[in-house]
C-alpha positions as CSV (number, residue, x, y, z in Angstrom):
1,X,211.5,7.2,56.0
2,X,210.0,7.2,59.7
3,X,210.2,10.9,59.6
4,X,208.5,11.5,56.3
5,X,206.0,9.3,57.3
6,X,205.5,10.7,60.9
7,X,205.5,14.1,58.4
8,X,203.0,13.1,56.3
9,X,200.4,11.6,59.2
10,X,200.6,14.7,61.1
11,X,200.3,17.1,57.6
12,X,197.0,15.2,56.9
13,X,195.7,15.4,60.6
14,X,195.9,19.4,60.5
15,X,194.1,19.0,57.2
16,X,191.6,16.9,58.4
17,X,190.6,19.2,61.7
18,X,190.5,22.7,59.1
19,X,188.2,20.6,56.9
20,X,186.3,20.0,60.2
21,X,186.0,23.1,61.1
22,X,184.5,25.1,57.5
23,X,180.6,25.5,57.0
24,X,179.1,25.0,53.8
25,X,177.8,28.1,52.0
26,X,174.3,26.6,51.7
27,X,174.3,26.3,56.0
28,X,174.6,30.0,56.0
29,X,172.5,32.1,53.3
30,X,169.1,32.8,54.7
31,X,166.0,32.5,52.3
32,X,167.8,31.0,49.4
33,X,165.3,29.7,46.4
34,X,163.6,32.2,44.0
35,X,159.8,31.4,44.9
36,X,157.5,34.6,44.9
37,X,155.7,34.2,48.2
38,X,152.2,35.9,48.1
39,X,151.5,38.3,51.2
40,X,147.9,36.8,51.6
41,X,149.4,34.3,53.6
42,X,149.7,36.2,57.0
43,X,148.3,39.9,55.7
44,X,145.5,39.1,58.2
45,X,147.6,37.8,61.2
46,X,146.9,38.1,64.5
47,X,148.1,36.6,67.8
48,X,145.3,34.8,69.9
49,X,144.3,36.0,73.4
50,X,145.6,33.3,76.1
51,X,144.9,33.0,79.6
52,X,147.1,34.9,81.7
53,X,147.7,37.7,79.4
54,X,147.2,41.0,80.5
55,X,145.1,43.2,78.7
56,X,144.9,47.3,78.5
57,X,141.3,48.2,77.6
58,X,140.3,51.5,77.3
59,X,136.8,52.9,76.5
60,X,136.3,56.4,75.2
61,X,133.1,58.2,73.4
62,X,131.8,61.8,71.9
63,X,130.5,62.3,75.2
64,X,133.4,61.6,78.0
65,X,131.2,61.5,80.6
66,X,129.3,58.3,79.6
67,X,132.2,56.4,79.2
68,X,133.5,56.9,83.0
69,X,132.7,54.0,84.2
70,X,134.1,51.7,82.2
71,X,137.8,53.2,82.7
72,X,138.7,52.2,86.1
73,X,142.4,52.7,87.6
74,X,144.3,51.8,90.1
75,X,144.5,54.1,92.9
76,X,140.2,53.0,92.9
77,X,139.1,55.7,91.0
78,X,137.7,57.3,87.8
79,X,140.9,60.0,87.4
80,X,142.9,60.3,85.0
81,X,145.6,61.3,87.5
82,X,146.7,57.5,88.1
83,X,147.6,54.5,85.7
84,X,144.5,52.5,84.1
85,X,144.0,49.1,85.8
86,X,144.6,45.8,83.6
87,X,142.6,42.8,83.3
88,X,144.2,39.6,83.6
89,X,142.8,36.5,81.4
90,X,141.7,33.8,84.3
91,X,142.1,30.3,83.5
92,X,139.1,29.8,82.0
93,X,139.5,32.6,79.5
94,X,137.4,35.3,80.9
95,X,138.0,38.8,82.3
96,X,135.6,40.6,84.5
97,X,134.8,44.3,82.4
98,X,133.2,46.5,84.8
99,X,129.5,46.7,84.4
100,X,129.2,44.6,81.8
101,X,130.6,41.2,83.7
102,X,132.2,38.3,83.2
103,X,133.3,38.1,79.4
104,X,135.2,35.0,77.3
105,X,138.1,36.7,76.1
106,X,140.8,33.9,74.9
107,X,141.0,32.2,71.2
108,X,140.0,36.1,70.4
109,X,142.4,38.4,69.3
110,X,142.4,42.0,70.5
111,X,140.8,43.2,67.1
112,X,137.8,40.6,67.6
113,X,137.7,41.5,71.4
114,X,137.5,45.4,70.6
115,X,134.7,44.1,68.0
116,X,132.9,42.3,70.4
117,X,133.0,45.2,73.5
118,X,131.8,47.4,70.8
119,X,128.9,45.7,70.2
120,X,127.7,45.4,73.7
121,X,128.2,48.9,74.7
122,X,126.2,50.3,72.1
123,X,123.2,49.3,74.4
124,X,124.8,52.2,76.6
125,X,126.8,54.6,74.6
126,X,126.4,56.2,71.3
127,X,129.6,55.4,69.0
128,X,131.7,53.8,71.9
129,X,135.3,53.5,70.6
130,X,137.6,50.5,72.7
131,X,141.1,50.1,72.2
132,X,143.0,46.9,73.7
133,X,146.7,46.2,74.3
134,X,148.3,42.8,75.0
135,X,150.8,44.0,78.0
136,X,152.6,41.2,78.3
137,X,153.8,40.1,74.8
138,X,157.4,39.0,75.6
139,X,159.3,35.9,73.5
140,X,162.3,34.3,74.7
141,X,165.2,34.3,72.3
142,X,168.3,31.4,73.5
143,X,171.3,29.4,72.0
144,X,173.5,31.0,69.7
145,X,172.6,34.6,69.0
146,X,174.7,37.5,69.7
147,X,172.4,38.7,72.8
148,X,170.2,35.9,73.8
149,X,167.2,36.9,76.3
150,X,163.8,37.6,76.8
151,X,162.3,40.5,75.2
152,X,159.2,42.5,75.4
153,X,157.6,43.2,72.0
154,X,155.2,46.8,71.6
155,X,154.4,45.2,67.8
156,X,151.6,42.0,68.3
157,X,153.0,41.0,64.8
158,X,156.9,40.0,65.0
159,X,158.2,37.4,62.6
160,X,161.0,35.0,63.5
161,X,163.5,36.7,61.3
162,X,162.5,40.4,63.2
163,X,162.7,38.4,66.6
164,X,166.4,36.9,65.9
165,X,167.6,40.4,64.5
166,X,166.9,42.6,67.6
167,X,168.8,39.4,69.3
168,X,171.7,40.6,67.0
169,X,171.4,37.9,64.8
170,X,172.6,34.4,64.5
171,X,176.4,33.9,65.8
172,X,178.4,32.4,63.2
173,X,177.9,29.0,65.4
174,X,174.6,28.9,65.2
175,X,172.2,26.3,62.9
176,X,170.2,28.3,60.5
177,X,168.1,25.5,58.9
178,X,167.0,23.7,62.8
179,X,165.8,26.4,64.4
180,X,163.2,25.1,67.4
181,X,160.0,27.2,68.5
182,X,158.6,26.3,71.4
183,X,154.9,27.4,71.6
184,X,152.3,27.4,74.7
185,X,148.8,25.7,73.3
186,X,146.4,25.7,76.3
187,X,147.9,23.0,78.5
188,X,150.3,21.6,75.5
189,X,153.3,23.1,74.7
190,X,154.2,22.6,70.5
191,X,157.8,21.6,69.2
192,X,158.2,23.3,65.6
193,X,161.8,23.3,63.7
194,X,161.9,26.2,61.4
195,X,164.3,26.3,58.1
196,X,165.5,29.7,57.7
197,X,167.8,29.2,55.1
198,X,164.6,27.8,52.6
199,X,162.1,31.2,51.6
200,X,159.2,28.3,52.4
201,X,159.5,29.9,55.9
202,X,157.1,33.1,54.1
203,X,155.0,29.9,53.9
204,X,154.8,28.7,57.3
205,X,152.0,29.4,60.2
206,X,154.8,30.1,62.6
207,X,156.5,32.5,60.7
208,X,155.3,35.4,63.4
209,X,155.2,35.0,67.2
210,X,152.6,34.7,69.2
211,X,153.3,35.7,73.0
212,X,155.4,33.4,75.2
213,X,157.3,32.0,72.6
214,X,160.9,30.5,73.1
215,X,163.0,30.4,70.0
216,X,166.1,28.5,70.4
217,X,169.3,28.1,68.0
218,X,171.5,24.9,68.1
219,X,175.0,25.1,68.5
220,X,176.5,23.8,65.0
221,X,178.8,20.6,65.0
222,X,182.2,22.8,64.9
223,X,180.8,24.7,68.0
224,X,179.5,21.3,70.3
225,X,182.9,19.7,69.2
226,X,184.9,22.8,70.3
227,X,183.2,23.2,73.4
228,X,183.6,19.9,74.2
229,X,187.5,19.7,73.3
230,X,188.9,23.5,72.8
231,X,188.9,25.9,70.2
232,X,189.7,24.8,66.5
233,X,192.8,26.9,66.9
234,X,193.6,25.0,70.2
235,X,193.0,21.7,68.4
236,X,195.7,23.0,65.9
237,X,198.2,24.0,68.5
238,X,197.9,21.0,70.4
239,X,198.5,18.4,67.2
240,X,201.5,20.6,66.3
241,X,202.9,20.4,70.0
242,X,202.3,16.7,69.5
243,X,203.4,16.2,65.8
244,X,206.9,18.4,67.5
245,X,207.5,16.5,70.2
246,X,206.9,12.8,68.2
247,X,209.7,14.3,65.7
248,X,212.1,15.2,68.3
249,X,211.4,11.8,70.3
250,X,212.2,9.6,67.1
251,X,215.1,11.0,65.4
């Protein structure tokens, strides 16, 4: 009667920590209501110019010659033999454009900016074309995902799912519907959680990146509690060792 009861006790333990150890269907399907989602929402998206971002600004015309100098590059000349210099965004939000000065660059983005340069080179050149490159969009990409890291983005307009698949996607550990986005605001940094098993994400004004983001993915209850005590199939082996041994030691 001991026995069948020792039996039974240790039959319902190794019940208990499988149970433990499933996720629910719902935890793991990305996207999963029916709700048409209009592109409108972010067919105009653009990421904002922020201080310390580097910028690649080129200026070209019909007439090479009278868009020289603006073009500057680094080895202090106007040849085309060595690399364009950058301009990095101060902390007041300005870059220094040759000739033209001191300019307020940040809360623009690079389209608005080109827009802008545009206008005040006319005064100088006939049909002045500018094209401008945020060199520095990177976003951090941590927790559990197969190949957490930073990365360095040549597209301004990444959304969080694009983001998490070139990190390989979520590991099977990972929560899909608490995802945290940490985002840079002037001298504020924003805490958003992001639901990316709900298609309201389509919805949401952080559903693409803006540079210097850090996306991070919680480790789900099985994976904290295995960390913390072993692997499921540890837990398993162990409470059979135990459930043994307690036989052996009472018959």
């Amino acid at each position: 009667m001991k026995k069948n009861g020792l039996f039974k006790f240790g039959l319902l333990l190794l019940i208990l920590i499988s149970i433990t150890s499933c996720v629910s269907k719902k935890d793991m399907i990305y996207f999963q209501n029916d709700e048409v989602i209009s592109n409108e929402l972010h067919k105009n998206y653009a990421p904002k110019i922020q201080t310390d971002d580097i910028l690649n600004i080129t200026v070209s015309a019909r007439e090479p010659e009278a868009a020289v100098v603006y073009n500057l590059y680094k080895g202090g000349g106007q040849s085309s033999s060595t690399d364009p210099i950058t301009y990095l965004v101060d902390n007041e939000g300005n870059i220094t454009f040759p000739e033209l000065g001191k300019i307020k660059v940040s809360g623009l983005t690079t389209n608005q900016l080109k827009n802008d340069l545009i206008k005040r080179l006319e005064v100088f050149i006939t049909n002045p074309i500018v094209t401008i490159r945020l060199e520095n969009f990177r976003v951090s990409i941590l927790g559990e995902v197969k190949s957490p890291g930073p990365y360095n983005l040549e597209n301004e307009k990444v959304s969080i799912p694009e983001a998490l698949a070139m990190a390989g996607d979520l590991t099977i550990q990972g929560k899909r519907k608490n995802i945290l986005l940490l985002r840079t605001n002037g001298d504020k940094v924003e805490s958003i959680r992001l639901d990316l098993t709900d298609k309201a994400l389509f919805k949401s004004p952080y559903f693409y990146l803006a540079q210097n983001d850090i996306v991070y993915v919680e480790p789900n209850r099985a994976k904290v509690n295995s960390s913390a005590i072993g692997t499921t199939s540890s837990l398993i082996s162990i409470a059979s060792a135990l459930l043994s041994l307690v036989l052996i030691l009472t018959r």
